[in-house]
N, C-alpha and C positions, 0 to 999 in steps of 0.2 A: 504494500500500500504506500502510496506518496502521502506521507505527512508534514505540512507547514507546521513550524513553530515558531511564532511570535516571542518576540524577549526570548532568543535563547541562549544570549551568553551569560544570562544569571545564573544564580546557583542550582534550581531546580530545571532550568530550560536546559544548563548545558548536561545536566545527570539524563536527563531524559532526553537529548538529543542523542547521544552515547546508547545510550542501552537501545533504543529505537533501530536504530541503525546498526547494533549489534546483533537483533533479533530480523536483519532481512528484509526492514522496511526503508525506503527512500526518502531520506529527510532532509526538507529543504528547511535552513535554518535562516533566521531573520533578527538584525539587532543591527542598532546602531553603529556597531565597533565592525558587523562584517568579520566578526573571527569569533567563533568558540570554541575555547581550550582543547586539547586533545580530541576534536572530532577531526576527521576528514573529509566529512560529506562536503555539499553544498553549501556556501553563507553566500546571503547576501544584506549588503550594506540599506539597512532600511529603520524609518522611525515615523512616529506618529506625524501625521500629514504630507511622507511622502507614498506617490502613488505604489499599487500592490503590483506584485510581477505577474504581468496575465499570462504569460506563459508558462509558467512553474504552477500559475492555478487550475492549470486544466489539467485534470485526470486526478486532483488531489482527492484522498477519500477521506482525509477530517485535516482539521485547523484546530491548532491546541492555541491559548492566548494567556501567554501571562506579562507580558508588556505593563510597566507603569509608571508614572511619571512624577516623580517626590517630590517636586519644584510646589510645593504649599497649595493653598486653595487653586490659583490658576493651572498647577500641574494633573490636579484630581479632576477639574473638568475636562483638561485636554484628554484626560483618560477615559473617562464615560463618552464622551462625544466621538473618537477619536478608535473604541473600542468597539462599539456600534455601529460606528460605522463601517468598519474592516467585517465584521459580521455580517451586515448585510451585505457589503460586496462579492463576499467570496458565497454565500446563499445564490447568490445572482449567477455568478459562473456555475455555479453546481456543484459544491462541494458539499454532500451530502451532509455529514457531522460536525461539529465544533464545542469545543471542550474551551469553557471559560473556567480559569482560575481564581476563585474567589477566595474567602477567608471564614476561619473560625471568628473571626470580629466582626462580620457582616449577620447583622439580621435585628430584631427591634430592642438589641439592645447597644447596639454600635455608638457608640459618641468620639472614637476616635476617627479623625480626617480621612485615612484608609479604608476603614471600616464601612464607615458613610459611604464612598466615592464604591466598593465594592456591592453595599446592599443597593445604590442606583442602578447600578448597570443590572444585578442578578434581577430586582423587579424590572425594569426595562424590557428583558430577554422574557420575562412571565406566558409563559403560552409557545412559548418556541420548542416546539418538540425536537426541533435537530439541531438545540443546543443544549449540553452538559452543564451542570455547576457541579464544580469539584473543590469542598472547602476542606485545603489540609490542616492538619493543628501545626504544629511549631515545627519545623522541619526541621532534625535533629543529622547532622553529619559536619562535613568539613567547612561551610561554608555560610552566607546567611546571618540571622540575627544569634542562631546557635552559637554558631560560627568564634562568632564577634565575644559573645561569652564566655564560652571556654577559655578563649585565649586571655582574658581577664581574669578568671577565678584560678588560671596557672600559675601566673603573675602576682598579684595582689595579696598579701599574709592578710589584710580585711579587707571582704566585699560586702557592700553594703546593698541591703536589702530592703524594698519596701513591706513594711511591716512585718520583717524577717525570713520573708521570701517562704509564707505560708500559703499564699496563692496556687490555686492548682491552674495545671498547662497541661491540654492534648497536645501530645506529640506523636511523630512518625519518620522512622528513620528513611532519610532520600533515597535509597534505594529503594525500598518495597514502596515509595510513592512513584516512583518512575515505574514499577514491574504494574502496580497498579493502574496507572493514569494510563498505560497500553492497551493493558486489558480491556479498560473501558471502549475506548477507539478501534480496540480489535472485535465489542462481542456485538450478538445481533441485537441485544434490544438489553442494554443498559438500560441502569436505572435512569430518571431524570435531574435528581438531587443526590451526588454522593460525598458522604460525610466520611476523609480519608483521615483519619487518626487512630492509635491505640483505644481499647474499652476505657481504660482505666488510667488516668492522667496521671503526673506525678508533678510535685513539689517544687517549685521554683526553689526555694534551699535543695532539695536532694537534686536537683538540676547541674547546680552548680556546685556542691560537693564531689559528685559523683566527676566531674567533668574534671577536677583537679586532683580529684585523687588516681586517674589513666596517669599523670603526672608527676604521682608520689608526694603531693602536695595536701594539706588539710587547712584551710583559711578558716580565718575567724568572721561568723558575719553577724554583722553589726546590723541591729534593728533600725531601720529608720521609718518615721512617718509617712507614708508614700505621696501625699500632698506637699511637701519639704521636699522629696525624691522628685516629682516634678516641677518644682519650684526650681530645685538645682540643675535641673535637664534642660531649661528654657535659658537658663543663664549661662548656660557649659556652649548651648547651640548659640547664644547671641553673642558669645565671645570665640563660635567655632573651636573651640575644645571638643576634642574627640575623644567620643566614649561609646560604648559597644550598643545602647539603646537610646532614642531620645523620649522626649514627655510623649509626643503621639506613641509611641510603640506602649509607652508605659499606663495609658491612659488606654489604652486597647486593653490591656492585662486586665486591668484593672475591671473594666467592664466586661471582662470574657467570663469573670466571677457568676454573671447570672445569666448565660449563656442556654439554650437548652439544647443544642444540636445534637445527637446520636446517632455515633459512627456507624458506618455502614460495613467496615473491613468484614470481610470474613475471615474466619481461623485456617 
């Protein structure tokens, strides 16, 4: 099968461009940079409002779409506008399937910027039967907001945590999201809402324990108020201090608290 993938040189497009194209399938890759990491396939150099490759979209049998744009409120509209549209167009050539990447933070309890900007597009798509929503929990491997954490809680003798990092997180390791999100595209009649994360979330502290101790490491974490925790994220970002999450990721957490999605994985 010929598969487009939108945003694939991030950390889930390029795991899933890889394993796609490992398993046989023709994957045309698409991003900004025109290169993603250790694939060989196809890239080409493309981003939100330039035109689609009409030639690469003929014969495609799905569009995977995780493309987004973090430039603030004007970024998140480029992205619904911008998302939808690429949706309809390749609907229009005939690409039968299209798998939208949406989020655990998307739905009516979303008050983070991403969050938001992903339950637009998901109600937008509402009635489109040959489009997917696939909302993963916290994508756990080399890369990402994981990513970014880990390599913190190696580092730091105290990390600090909003309200001691008692918060629970779905997570799912990027591989079995990539083995996943194939399947989806490969089977005859997918589900229409699939919810890709473990049963059973675990602990932002054992998140980050666990992450430092692969390191031989055990930090100490310091409880903090998580209203302080993005008070300090808003001021780290307006002085571009670089830190592994800002207040929108944290402020998504926070609201994932009352989340009620229920994972679809099977065992």
């Amino acid at each position: 099968m010929r598969i487009l993938i939108f945003g694939a040189s991030g950390f889930i497009g390029a795991h899933l461009a890889r394993h796609a194209a490992s398993q046989g399938h023709e994957v045309i890759a698409l991003c900004r940079s025109g290169r993603v990491e250790n694939f060989s396939g196809k890239c080409l150099k493309w981003g939100f409002g330039d035109p689609l490759p009409v030639s690469d979209m003929k014969g495609a049998g799905c569009a995977i779409h995780l493309a987004h744009d973090f430039g603030g409120e004007a970024g998140a509209r480029l992205t619904i506008d911008e998302t939808l549209s690429v949706i309809a167009q390749l609907r229009a050539s005939g690409v039968g399937r299209q798998i939208f990447f949406s989020s655990y933070s998307a739905g009516p309890h979303a008050t983070s910027l991403y969050g938001r900007a992903k339950l637009a597009i998901e109600n937008a798509l509402a009635g489109a039967d040959d489009t997917i929503i696939v909302r993963p929990g916290l994508v756990l491997g080399d890369g990402g907001i994981y990513g970014r954490i880990r390599k913190w809680a190696r580092r730091l003798p105290v990390v600090p945590l909003p309200d001691g990092g008692h918060g629970q997180v779905p997570v799912i390791d990027v591989e079995r999201l990539s083995r996943d999100t194939l399947a989806i595209a490969e089977a005859a009649s997918p589900g229409r809402e699939c919810n890709l994360f473990e049963r059973n979330p675990r602990s932002l502290r054992r998140l980050v324990l666990d992450a430092a101790a692969e390191a031989g490491r055990r930090p100490w974490i310091l409880p903090v108020p998580a209203m302080l925790v993005i008070s300090g994220l808003r001021i780290a970002s307006a002085l571009r201090f670089p830190l592994p999450v800002n207040a929108d990721n944290l402020e998504g957490f926070l609201a994932n608290q009352a989340a009620t999605h229920i994972s679809t994985l099977k065992d």
